[in-house]
N, C-alpha and C positions, 0 to 999 in steps of 0.2 A: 042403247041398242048395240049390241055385238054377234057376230057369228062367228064361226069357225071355218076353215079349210075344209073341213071333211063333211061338212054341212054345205057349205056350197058343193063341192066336189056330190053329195047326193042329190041335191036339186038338180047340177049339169046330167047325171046318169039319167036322172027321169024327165029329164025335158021341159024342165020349168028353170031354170036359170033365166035369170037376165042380165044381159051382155051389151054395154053401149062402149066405145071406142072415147078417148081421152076427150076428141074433138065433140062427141056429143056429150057429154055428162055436161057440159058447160053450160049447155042452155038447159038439160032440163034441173040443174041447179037453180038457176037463175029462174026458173020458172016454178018449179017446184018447194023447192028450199032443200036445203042438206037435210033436213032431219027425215022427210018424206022420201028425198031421194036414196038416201042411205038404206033407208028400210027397203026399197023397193029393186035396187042396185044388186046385182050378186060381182059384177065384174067391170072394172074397165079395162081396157086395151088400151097401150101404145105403140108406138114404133118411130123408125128412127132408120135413114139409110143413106151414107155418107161416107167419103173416103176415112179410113181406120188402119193408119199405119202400123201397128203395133197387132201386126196377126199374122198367121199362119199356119204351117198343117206339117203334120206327122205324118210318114208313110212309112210301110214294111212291104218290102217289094220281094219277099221270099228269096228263098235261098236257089242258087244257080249250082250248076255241075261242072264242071269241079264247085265248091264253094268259095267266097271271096270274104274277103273280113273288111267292110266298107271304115270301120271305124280305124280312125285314124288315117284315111285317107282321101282323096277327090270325090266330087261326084257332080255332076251338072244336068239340072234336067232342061233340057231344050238350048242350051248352052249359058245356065242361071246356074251359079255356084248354090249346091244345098250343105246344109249342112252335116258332117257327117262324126259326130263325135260323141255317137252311142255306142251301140253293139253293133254285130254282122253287118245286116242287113234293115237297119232304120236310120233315116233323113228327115233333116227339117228343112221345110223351105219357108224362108220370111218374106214377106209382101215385099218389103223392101229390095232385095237380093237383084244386081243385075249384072249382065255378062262382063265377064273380062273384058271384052273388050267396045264396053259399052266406050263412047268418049266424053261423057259423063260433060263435067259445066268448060272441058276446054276448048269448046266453041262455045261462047254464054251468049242467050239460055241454051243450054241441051235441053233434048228434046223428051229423051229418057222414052223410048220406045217400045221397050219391051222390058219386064223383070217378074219377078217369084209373083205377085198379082197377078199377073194374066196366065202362070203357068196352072195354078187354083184354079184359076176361071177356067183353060182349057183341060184338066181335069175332071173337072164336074159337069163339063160338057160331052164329058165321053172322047173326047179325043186323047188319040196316042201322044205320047211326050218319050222325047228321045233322052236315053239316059246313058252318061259316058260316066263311066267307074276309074278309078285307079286306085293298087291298094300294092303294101308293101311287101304281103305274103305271109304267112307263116305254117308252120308242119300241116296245121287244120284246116287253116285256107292258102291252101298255096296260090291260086288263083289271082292274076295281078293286074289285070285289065277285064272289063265289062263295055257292053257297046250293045245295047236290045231296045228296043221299042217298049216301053210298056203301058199299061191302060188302067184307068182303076179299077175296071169290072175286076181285072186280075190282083189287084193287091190284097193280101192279107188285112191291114191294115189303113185304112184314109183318112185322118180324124182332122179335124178344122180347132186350130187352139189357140183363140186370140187374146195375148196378156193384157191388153188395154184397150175397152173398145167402150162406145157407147157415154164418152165424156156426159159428166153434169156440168150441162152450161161451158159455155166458153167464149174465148176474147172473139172480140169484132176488129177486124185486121183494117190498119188505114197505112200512109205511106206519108210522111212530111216532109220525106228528102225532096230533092231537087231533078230526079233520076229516075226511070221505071225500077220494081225491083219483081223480082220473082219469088214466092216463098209457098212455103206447103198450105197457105190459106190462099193460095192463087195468086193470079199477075195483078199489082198493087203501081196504081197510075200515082208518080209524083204530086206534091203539093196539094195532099188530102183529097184527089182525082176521083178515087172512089174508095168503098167500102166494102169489106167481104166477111160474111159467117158463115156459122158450120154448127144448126142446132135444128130440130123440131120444133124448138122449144115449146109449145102447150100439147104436143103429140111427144115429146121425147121423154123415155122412161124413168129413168132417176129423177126429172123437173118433177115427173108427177109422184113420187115417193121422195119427196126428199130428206125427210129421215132414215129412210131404208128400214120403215118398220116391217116392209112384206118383201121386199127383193133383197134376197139373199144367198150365202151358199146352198145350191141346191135346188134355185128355183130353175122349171121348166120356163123356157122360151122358144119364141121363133127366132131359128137363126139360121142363112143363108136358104129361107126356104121351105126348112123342114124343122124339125126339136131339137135345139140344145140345152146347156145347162148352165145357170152361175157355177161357175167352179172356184170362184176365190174372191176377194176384193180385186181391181185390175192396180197395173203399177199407177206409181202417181195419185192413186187415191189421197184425197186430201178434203178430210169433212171437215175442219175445221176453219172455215173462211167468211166472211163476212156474209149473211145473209137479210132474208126482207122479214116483215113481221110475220106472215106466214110460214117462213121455213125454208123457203127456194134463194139457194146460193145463188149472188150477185159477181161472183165469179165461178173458173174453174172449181170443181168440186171433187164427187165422186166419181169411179171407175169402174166396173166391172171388167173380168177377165170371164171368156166364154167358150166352151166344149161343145161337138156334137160332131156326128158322121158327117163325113163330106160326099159319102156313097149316096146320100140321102138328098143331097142339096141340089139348091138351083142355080144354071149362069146367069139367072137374071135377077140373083139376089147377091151373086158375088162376084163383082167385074173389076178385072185390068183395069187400071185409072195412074195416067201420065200427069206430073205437073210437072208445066216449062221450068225449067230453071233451078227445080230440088229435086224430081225421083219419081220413082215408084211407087204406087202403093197398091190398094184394094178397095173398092165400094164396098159395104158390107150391109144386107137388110138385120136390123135385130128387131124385133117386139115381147114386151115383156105385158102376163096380164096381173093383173092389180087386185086381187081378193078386197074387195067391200065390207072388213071386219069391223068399222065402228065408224059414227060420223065423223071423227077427224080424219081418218083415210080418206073418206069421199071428199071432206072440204078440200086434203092437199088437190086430189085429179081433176077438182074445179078449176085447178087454176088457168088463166088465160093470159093471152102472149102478152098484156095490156101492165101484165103484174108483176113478168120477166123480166128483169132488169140482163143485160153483158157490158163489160169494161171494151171501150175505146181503148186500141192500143198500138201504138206508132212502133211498126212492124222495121223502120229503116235503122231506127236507133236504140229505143228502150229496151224492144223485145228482146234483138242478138245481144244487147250487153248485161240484162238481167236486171234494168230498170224496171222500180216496182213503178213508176209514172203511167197513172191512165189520164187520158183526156176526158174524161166524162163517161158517163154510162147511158144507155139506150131501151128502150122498152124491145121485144121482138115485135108486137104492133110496127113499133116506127120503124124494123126493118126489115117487115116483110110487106111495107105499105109501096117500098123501093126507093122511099132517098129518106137522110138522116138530116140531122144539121149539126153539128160539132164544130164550136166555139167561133160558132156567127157564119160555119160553113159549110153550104149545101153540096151532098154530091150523094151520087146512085146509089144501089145496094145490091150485092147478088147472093146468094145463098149456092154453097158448097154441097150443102145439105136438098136433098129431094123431100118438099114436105109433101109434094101429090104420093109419090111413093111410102111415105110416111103413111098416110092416109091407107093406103091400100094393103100394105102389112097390118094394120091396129085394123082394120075390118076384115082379113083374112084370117087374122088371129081370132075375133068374136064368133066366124063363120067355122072353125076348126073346133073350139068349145061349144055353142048352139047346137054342134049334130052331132056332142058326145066325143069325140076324135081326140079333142085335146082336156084333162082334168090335172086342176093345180097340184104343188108339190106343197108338201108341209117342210118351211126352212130347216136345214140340217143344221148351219149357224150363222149368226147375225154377223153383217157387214160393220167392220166398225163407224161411230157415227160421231155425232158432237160433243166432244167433253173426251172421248178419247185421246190416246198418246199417241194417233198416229197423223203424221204430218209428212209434207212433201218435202224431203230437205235438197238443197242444191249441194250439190258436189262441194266436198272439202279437198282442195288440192292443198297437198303437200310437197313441199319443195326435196326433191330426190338428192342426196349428197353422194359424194363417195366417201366410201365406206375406211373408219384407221386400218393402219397395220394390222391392230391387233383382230378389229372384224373382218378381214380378209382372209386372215389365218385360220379363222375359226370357222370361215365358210370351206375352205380349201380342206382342211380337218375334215368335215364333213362331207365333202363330197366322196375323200378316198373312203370313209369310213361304208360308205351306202355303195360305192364300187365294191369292196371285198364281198356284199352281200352277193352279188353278179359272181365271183370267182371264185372256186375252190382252189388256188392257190394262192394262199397268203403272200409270197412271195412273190407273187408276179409287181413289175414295173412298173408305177403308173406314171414317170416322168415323159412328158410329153402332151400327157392330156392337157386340153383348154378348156376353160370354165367361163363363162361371160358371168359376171357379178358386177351389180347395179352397170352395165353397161363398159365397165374394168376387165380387160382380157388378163389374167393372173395365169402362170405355168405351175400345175402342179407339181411337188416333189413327189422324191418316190414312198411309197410309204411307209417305207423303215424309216427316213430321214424323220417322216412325219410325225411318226409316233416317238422318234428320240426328243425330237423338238419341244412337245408337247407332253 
C-alpha cells in the first residue's frame, strides 16, 4: 500500500481525507492493525510546545527621514540588545538576548525577567516596542541616533526564524550534587530530589518520523500559531545515535530549523519564558502533519510513550563537563506517570514540555486540514538521516600562541598593504598606527621602511 502527497493533498480538497492526531493513531493501530490502518489513514498530526532557545525573528523596520544605516551599529528594542549587522534597516532579535543591564547570575539565581522572548511575544501581541538606534553616520545615512515607537502592523518585514527547534528526544535532567542547581531544564533538587524533561514524546514530531522520510525541507507546519516551513536541518542535528528496534533515537537526535510570518502568529503559541538561574528564552507551539504514504510511516506514529526510551543525565557534573555518563534510561510512560526510579531511587517528574498543549496543536492542526485550510507540501529535500556524515561535533579548541617575528611582520606587511587601498597617496605615514594581532599590540612602520624591509 502507498500513496502520494498530491493524492492525499486531492482527498483533503474534496472532503474525504482522514486525519487522526499522533495520540489517536495508537489505539486505532492497536485496534485495527497497521495494514488496515494505513490504508484507511490519510494523515497524522503532531505537536510539541516547549521552551526553544535557539529562535528568533528578523525585522525591517523601514527607513526613517533623514535615513540611518542601522548596520554596524546599536539598537535595543524595549531595552534588549538586537542584533544589527546586516543592512540599513534589519535586526535580529534572539530569544536569548537581555538588557544591559539585566544583573544576570550576580545575585544567584537571577531571576532573568525580561529578554528577546517576551519582546516576540509582545510583538505578536500587537503591542508597541520601544526602539533606541545608534549609528555612525555616513554621506547616505547621515542619521545617528533613532528613538520611535514601533509596532509590527507597521514593519515591512516580521519573520519568526528558529535555527534549532523541536529536538528529537532528549536528556532527563537529575541533579547528584549535594546543592540545588539551576539549569535551562529547570531547578534540579540536590541528591537525585527530583527529575525534569522536555519531550511530547508520543505527540512530538520527529518521535513520530524518525527517519525523516516525510519531514523535511520544505514541509508546511504549524508554527506559533499559524504556517511555517522546515527551512533546513536545525543546528545540532545529529541522526546518527543510538536508537530502538523501531527507529526512535534513545537519545538527543534530530532538529529542525523553522520559518514563518510572525504578522500571522499567536502570543499564546509564543511566550516569554524565564529560567531561574540560566536566562531567557521562548515557548514555542510547533506541529508537523505526517502523510500516510505506506505502512511503515503509519507503524513509526504508532508509536507510544511505553517505547520511548530518554538518558538519565546528572546535570551537576556530567552534563557541564561533557561526560558521555548516563545513569540509566526511562520510558516517557515512567515520566509522565510522575516519579521515576534511578539506581534504587525514587523521586518526582515534571515535564518542561506542555503535552495538554501538545494535544491541542496536533488537533488544531487535523481541524486546519479536515476544512481544506491547510494541504501538505511535497519535500524540496530530505533531511539528513542514518548512515549520513553528518554528526554533532563538540568544539575543538585550539590553543592561541603568539605569533614569531617573522609572522608578525607579515601581518604588519599586510595591514599597511590594505591601508594604501584607503589612500591615494602612497606616501602618506603610516607610523603610529596600532594593530592588535592574536592579542600583540605591534607599531607599525612607515611604509616605505616596510616595503624596504620586505
Amino acid at each position: 500500500m502507498t500513496k502520494t502527497v498530491a493524492e492525499i493533498n486531492e482527498r483533503i480538497r474534496m472532503g474525504q481525507a482522514v486525519v487522526v492526531t499522533a495520540e489517536e493513531v495508537i489505539h486505532i493501530a492497536t485496534e485495527k492493525g497497521v495494514e488496515k490502518a494505513a490504508q484507511e489513514i490519510d494523515v497524522v498530526t503532531t505537536g510539541t510546545f516547549a521552551p526553544m532557545c535557539s529562535s528568533g525573528a528578523y525585522l525591517n523596520i523601514g527607513h526613517s527621514k533623514p535615513r540611518i544605516k542601522l548596520g554596524g551599529g546599536r539598537a535595543y528594542l524595549n531595552d534588549v540588545p538586537a542584533y544589527t549587522g546586516f543592512a540599513a534597516v534589519d535586526l535580529f532579535i534572539g530569544a536569548n538576548a537581555l538588557p544591559d543591564d539585566d544583573p544576570r547570575n550576580r545575585i544567584h539565581p537571577g531571576e532573568f525577567n525580561y529578554g528577546g522572548g517576551y519582546v516576540i511575544e509582545e510583538l505578536v501581541a500587537g503591542k508597541d516596542v520601544r526602539l533606541v538606534a545608534t549609528a555612525y553616520g555616513t554621506d547616505c545615512y547621515p542619521r545617528k541616533r533613532l528613538e520611535t515607537w514601533i509596532n509590527i502592523k507597521d514593519l515591512n518585514e516580521a519573520v519568526l526564524f528558529n535555527i534549532r527547534n523541536a529536538y528529537q528526544n532528549y536528556n532527563v535532567a537529575v541533579n547528584l550534587s549535594d546543592k540545588t542547581i539551576y539549569t535551562y531544564m529547570g531547578v534540579l533538587k540536590p541528591n537525585m530530589g527530583n527529575a525534569n524533561y522536555c519531550s511530547a514524546g508520543q505527540l512530538s514530531p520527529l518521535l513520530n518520523d524518525p527517519y525523516y522520510k516525510t519531514i523535511a525541507i520544505g514541509t508546511k507546519i504549524f508554527l506559533g500559531g499559524d504556517t511555517g516551513f522546515v527551512a533546513w536541518q536545525g543546528t545540532q542535528h545529529n541522526p546518527n545515535v543510538l536508537r530502538t528496534d523501531n527507529g526512535v533515537p534513545r537519545r538527543g537526535a534530530g532538529t529542525i530549523a523553522v520559518i514563518g510570518d510572525l504578522k500571522q502568529m499567536s502570543p499564546r503559541w509564543l511566550i516569554g519564558t524565564s529560567m531561574l538561574g540560566y536566562g531567557c528564552t521562548i515557548t514555542v507551539g510547533i506541529g508537523v502533519p505526517i502523510p500516510i504514504l505506506s505502512e511503515e510511516i503509519l507503524r513509526y506514529t504508532a508509536v507510544s510513550d511505553d517505547k520511548i526510551f530518554a538518558p538519565v543525565v546528572d546535570y551537576s557534573k556530567a552534563y557541564p563537563q561533557m561526560s558521555p555518563d548516563i545513569l540509566g534510561e526511562v520510558s516517557y510512560a515512567q515520566l509522565k506517570s510522575g516519579k521515576i526510579i534511578v539506581q534504587g531511587k525514587e523521586m518526582p517528574t515534571a515535564s518542561l514540555s506542555s503535552y495538554s498543549r501538545a494535544v491541542e496543536i496536533a488537533t488544531t492542526l487535523k481541524e486546519w486540514i479536515l476544512s481544506g485550510r491547510f494541504l501538505l507540501t511535497e519535500p524540496v529535500a530530505p533531511l539528513p538521516t542514518v548512515g549520513s556524515d553528518t554528526v554533532f561535533k563538540p568544539l575543538k579548541e585550539r590553543l592561541i600562541e603568539e605569533p614569531s617575528g617573522y609572522e608578525v611582520k607579515n601581518v604588519a606587511m599586510a595591514i599597511s598593504r590594505r591601508a594604501v587601498l584607503y589612500c591615494p597617496e602612497r606616501a602618506v605615514d603610516f607610523s603610529g598606527i596600532k594593530s592588535i594581532v592574536y592579542g600583540l599590540c605591534i607599531k607599525v612602520c612607515s611604509l616605505r621602511a616596510m616595503e624596504t624591509r620586505f
